[in-house]
FINUDREN-59033 format. One record per residue (C-alpha): z, x, y. Coordinates in pm, 1 decimal, padded with zeros to 6 digits, m for minus. Each point is the difference from the previous one (the first is absolute). Layout:
# FINUDREN-59033
       c3       c1       c2
        Z        X        Y
...
# end
This chain:
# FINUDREN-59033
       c3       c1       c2
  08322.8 m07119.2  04221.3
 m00118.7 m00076.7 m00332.5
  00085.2  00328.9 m00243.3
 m00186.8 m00076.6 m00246.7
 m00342.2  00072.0  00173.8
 m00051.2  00351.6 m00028.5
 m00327.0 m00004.6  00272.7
  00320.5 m00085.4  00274.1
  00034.9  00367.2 m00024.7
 m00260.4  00044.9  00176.7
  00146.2 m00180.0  00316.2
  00199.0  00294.8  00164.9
 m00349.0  00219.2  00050.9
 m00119.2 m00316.2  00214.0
  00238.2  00013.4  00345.4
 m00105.2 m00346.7  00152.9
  00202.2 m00140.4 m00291.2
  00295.9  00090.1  00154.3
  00012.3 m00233.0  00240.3
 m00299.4 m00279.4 m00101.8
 m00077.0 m00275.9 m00190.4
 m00350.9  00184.0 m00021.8
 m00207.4 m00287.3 m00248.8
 m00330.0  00098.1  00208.6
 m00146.6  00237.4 m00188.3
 m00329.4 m00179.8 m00045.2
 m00042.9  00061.1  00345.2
  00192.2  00351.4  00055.1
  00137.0  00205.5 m00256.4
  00310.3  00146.2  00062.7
 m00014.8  00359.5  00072.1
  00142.9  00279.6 m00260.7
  00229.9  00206.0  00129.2
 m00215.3  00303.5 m00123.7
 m00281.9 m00119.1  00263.1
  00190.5  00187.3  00263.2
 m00020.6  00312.8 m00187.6
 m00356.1 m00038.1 m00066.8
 m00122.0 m00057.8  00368.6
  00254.0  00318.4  00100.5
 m00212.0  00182.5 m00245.8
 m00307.9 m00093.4  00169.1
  00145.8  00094.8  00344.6
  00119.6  00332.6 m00131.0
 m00355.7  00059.6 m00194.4
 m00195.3 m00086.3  00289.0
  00235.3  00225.1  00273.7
  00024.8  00275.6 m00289.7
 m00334.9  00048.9 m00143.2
 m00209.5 m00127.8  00245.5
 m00420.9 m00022.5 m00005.1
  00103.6  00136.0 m00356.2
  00141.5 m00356.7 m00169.2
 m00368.6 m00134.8 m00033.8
 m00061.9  00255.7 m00240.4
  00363.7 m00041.3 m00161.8
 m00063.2 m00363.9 m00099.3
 m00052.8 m00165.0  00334.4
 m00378.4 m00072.1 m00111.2
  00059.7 m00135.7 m00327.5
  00270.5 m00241.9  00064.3
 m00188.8 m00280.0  00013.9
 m00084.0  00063.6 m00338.5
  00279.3  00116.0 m00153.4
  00252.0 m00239.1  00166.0
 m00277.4 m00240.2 m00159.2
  00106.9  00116.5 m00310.6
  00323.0 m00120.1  00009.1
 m00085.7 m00286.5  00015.1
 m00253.5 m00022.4 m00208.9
  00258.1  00064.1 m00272.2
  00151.2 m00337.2  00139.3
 m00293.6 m00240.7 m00029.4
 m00178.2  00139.0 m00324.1
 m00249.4  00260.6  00177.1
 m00065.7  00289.8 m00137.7
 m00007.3  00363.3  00257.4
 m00216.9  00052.3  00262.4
 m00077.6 m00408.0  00010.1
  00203.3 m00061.6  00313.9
 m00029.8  00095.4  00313.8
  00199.0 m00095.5  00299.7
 m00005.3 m00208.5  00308.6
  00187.5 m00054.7  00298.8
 m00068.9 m00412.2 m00094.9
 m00132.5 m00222.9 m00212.3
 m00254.7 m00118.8  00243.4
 m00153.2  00342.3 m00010.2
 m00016.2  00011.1 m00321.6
 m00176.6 m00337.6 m00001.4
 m00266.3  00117.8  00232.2
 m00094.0  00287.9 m00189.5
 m00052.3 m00257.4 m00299.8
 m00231.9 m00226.2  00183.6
 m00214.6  00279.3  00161.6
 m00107.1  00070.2 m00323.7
 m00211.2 m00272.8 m00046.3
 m00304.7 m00142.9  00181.1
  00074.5 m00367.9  00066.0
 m00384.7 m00061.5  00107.6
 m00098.6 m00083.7 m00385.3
 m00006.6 m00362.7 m00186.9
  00321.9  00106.5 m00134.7
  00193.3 m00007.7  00301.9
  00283.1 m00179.7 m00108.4
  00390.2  00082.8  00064.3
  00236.2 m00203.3 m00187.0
  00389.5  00030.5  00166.2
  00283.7 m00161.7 m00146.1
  00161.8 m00272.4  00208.6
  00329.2  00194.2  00007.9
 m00109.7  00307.5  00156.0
  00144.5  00166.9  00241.5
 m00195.6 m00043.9  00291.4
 m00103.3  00352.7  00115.0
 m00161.4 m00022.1 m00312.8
 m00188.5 m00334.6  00101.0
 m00088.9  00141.2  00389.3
 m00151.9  00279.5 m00146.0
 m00246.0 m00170.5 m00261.3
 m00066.0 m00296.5  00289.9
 m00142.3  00349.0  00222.7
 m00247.3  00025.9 m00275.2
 m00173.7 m00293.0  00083.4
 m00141.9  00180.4  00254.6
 m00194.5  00227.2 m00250.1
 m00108.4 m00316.6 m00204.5
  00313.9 m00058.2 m00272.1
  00093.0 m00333.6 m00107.3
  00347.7 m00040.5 m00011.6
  00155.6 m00257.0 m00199.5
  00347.6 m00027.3  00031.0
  00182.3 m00226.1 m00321.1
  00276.4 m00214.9  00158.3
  00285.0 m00052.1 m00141.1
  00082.4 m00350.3 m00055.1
  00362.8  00016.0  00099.7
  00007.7  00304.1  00209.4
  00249.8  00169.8 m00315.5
 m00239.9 m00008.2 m00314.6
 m00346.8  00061.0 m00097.2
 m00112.0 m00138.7 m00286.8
 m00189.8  00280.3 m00210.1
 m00301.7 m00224.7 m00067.5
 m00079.5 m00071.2  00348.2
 m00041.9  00389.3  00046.8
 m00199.8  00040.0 m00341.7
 m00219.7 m00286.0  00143.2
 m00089.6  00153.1  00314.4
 m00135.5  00352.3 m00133.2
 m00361.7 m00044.2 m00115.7
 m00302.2  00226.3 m00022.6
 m00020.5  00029.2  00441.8
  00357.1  00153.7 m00010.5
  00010.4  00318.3  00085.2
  00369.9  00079.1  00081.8
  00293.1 m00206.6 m00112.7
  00349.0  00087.9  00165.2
  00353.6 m00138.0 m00105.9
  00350.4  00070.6  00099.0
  00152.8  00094.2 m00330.7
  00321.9 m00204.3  00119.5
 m00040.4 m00221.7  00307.7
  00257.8  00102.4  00324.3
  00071.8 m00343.7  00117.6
  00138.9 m00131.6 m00372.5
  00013.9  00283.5 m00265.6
 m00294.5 m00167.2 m00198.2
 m00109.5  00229.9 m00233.0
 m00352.4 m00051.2 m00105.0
 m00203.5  00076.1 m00302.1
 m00169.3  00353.5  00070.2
 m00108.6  00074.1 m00314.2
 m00222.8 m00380.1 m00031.4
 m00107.3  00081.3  00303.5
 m00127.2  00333.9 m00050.4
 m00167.9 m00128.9 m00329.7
 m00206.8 m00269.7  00150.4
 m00088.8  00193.3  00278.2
 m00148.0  00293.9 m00185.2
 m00187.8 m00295.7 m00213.7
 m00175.6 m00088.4  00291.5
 m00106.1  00359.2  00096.4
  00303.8 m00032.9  00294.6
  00299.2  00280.1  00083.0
  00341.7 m00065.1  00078.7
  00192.9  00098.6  00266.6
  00380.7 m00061.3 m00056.1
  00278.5  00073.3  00273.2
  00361.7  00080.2 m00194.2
  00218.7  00029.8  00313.0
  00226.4 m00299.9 m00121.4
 m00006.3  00127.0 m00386.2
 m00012.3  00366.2 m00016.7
  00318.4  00136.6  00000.2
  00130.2 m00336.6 m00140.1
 m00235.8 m00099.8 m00265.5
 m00114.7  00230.6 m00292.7
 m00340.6  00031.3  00129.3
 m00318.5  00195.7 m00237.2
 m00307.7  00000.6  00250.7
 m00196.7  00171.5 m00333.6
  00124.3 m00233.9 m00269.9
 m00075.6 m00313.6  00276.1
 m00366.9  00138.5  00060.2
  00008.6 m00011.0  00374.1
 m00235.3  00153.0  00191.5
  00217.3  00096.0  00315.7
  00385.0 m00039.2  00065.9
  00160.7  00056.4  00340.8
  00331.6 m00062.5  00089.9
  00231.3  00146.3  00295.1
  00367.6  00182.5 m00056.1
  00176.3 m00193.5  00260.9
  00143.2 m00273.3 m00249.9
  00095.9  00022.7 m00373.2
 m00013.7  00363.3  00000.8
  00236.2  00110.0  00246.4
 m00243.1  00244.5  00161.2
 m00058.9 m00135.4  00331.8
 m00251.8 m00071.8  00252.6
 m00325.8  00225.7  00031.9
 m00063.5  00098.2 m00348.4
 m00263.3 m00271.6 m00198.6
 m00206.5  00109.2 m00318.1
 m00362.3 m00054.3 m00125.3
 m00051.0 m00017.5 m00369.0
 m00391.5  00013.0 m00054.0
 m00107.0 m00015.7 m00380.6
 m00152.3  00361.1 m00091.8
 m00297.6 m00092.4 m00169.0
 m00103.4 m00232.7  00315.8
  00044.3  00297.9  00230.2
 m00407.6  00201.3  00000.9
 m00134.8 m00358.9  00115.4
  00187.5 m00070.7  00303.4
 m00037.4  00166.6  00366.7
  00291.3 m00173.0  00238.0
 m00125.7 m00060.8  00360.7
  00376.3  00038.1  00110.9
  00033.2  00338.8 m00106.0
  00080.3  00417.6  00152.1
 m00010.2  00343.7 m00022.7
  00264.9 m00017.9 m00285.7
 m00278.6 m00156.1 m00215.2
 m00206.7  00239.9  00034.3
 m00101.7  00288.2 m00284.3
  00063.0  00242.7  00196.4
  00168.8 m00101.2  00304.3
  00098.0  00328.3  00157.8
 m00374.3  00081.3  00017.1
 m00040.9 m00260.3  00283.6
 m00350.7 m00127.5 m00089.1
 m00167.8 m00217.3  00271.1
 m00214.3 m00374.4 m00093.0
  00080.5 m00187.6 m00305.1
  00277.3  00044.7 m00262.8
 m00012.1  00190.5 m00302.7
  00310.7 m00201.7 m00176.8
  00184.2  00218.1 m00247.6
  00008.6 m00106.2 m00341.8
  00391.7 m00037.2 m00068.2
  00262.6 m00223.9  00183.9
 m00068.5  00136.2  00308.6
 m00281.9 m00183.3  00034.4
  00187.5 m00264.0  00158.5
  00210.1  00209.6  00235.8
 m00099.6 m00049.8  00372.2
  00151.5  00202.2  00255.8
  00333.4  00214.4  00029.2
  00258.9 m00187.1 m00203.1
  00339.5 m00130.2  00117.8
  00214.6  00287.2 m00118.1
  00354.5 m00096.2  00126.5
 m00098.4 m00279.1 m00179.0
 m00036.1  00130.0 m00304.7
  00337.9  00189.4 m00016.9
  00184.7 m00322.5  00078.2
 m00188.0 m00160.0 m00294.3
  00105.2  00220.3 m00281.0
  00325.2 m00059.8 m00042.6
 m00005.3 m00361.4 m00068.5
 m00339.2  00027.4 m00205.1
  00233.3  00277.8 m00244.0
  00326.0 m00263.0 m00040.8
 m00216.5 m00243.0 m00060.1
 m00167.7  00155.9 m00277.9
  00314.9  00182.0 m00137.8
  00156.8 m00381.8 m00039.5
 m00342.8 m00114.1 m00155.8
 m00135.2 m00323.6  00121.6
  00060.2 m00165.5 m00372.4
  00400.0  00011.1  00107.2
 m00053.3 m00106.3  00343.2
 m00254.8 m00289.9 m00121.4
  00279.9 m00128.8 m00188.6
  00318.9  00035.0  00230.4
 m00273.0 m00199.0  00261.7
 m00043.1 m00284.8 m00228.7
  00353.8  00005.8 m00080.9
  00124.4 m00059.1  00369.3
 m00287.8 m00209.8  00087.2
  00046.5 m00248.2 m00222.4
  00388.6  00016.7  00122.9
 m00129.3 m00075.7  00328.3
 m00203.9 m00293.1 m00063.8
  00346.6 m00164.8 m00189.1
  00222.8  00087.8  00335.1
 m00285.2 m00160.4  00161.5
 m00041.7 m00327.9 m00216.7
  00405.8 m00057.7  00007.0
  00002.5  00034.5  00390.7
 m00299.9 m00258.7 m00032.8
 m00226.8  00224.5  00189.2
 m00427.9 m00015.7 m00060.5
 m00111.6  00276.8 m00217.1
 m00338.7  00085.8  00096.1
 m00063.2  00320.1 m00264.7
 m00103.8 m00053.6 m00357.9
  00288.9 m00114.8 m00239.8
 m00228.3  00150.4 m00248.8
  00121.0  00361.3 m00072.6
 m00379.7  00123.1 m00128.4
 m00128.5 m00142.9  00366.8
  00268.9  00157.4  00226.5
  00033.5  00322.8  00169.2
  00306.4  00146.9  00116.1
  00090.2 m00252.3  00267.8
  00099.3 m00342.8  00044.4
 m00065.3 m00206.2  00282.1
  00250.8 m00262.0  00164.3
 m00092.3 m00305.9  00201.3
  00242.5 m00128.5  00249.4
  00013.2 m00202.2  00292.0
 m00097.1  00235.7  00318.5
 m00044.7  00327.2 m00177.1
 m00078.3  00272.2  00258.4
  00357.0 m00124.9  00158.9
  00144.2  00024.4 m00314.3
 m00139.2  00346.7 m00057.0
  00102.2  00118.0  00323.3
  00391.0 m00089.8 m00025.6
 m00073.5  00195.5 m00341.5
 m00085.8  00262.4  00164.7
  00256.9 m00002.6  00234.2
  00290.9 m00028.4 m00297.8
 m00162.7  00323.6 m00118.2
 m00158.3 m00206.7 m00300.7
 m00416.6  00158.9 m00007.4
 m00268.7 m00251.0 m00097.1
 m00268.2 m00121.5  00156.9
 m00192.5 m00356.3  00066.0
 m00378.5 m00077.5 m00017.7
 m00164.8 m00367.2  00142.1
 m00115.7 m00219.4 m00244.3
  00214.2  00196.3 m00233.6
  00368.2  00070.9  00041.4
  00268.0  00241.1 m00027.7
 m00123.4  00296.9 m00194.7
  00298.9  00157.1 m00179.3
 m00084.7  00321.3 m00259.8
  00253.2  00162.4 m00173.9
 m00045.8  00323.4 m00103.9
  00091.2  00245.4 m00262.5
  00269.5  00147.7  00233.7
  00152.6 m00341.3  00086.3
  00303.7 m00147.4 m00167.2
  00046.6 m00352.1 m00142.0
  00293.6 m00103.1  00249.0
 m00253.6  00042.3  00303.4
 m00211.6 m00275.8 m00172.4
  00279.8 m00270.6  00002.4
  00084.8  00104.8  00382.7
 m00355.9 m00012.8  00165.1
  00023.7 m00380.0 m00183.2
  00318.4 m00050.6  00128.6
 m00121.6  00097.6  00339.1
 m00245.2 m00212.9  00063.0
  00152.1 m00255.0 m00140.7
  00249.5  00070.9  00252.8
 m00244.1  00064.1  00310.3
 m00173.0 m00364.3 m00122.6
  00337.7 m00192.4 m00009.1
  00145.9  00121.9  00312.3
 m00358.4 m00028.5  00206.2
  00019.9 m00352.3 m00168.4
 m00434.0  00079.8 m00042.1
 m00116.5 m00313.8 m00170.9
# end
């Protein structure tokens, strides 16, 4: 264990470390001790207190769990709300608009994650245009292809802030900029950079951020978030929307909507509250660490990963480039999922993707030594499977 890092402190309040190589935490975030103790709360609230907890902060957890992170990804209070997913929060986004107009146009990034994708392609049905910007190598996008494809018909643009399959992080801010030239507004999904990348959704301009818990910030499944910029808020009316966005929901009004004015707006129906109590815990480490510190322990090991890689003479398929890379580094070998699955068994967590690799993300909790062995591993796995 290396000493010297003082974030390894931080490794005894995560219990899967105990017996794991856990380097999957762009995919599942290990789980804080303290999460227990949270969800017991909400048992013991719910079986204590009763009808009573809605009125005790039940209601405005969405909100105020929002908050939290908020203070994460450069949003101020009461400018997040939360989801139990990201595609949720992507729906409310597009109701907002009418697609019927001449500017019709969607622009996606050719990295997105595809729940992202199916639900802009189900617009078609209400007259968008969705233009999806391949990548050229399935890894990168070239910013300029993106800034060439928004023009005055573009009504939405939507980019994964770092892509899942290789850690490419792309240009938000450039993005943003050209896009509001063009009269367009940005949708950006954080899920592989908040929590691992110092992240401003003010200071970048974007429009709307959502992102999910499950990953980077150790808060698990169930609990997504909806940033929606304030001063965009009086002009849109979500089609996929509830009685929590309401103004005055407990007065059960029949026919249309009358949207409050705040975040609640884009509420919907009763939230995921088990969710949210899971959530907390790994939203508060996370910002007592500060993402600054965790940024740079990330780039530290990453870039020690790609040199274990290059001596075992293994294909490095994530951005050498520090400024382009998020917190994970991707390693192609000869039959992967096999590779991933003896992993697996020998207790050593990562996970594969086709036309990608072996995803491998250290995390602020993980020591240096348990870089050189998931190398060593799969360099062993490769060599003894003689996989050519």
């Amino acid at each position: 264990m290396t000493t010297s890092d003082p974030l390894l402190a931080w490794r005894k309040e995560f219990p899967v470390l105990e017996n794991t190589t856990y380097l999957i935490s762009h995919s599942l975030g290990a789980m804080p001790r303290r999460t227990a103790e949270a969800l017991q709360q909400f048992a013991e609230m719910w079986a204590s207190r009763g009808i009573r907890v809605w009125e005790e902060g039940w209601w405005e957890m969405p909100v105020t769990m929002g908050d939290l992170i908020g203070s994460i990804i450069g949003a101020g209070p009461g400018q997040v709300v939360m989801h139990q997913n990201v595609s949720i929060c992507q729906s409310i986004v597009t109701t907002c608009f009418d697609w019927n107009g001449p500017r019709n146009k969607l622009v996606t990034d050719g990295l997105n994650f595809p729940s992202n994708d199916y639900i802009y392609y189900g617009l078609e049905r209400q007259g968008a245009r969705v233009c999806r910007v391949a990548s050229t190598d399935g890894k990168t996008l070239p910013l300029e292809l993106m800034l060439e494809a928004i023009d005055e018909q573009t009504k939405l643009v939507s980019v994964s802030h770092v892509a899942f399959r290789s850690s490419f992080v792309q240009d938000l801010p450039a993005i943003t900029t050209r896009a509001h030239e063009m009269g367009a507004l940005v949708i950006a999904d954080l899920y592989q950079s908040a929590g691992v990348l110092p992240v401003d959704v003010s200071a970048m301009g974007v429009d709307f951020a959502t992102g999910g818990s499950v990953k980077w910030l150790c808060g698990g499944p169930g609990a997504a978030y909806l940033y929606v910029r304030p001063d965009l808020r009086p002009q849109l009316r979500p089609a996929v929307t509830g009685w929590m966005a309401h103004r005055h929901p407990f007065e059960f009004e029949p026919g249309p909507i009358n949207f409050a004015d705040d975040a609640f707006r884009f509420l919907n129906g009763t939230p995921n509250i088990p969710a949210l109590y899971s959530a907390r815990s790994g939203y508060e480490i996370i910002s007592q660490i500060g993402v600054e510190a965790i940024r740079a322990k990330s780039l530290r090991q990453t870039q020690r990963l790609i040199e274990l890689a290059d001596e075992a003479g293994f294909s490095v398929h994530s951005c050498r480039d520090p400024r382009a890379r998020g917190g994970v580094v991707v390693v192609d070998v000869p039959n992967g999922k096999e590779v991933e699955r003896e992993l697996t068994r020998r207790d050593v967590l990562v996970d594969y993707r086709p036309n990608a690799g072996i995803r491998i993300a250290p995390h602020f909790y993980n020591a240096d030594h348990e870089l050189d062995r998931v190398i060593n591993e799969i360099q062993s796995i490769v060599e003894s499977h003689n996989y050519k």
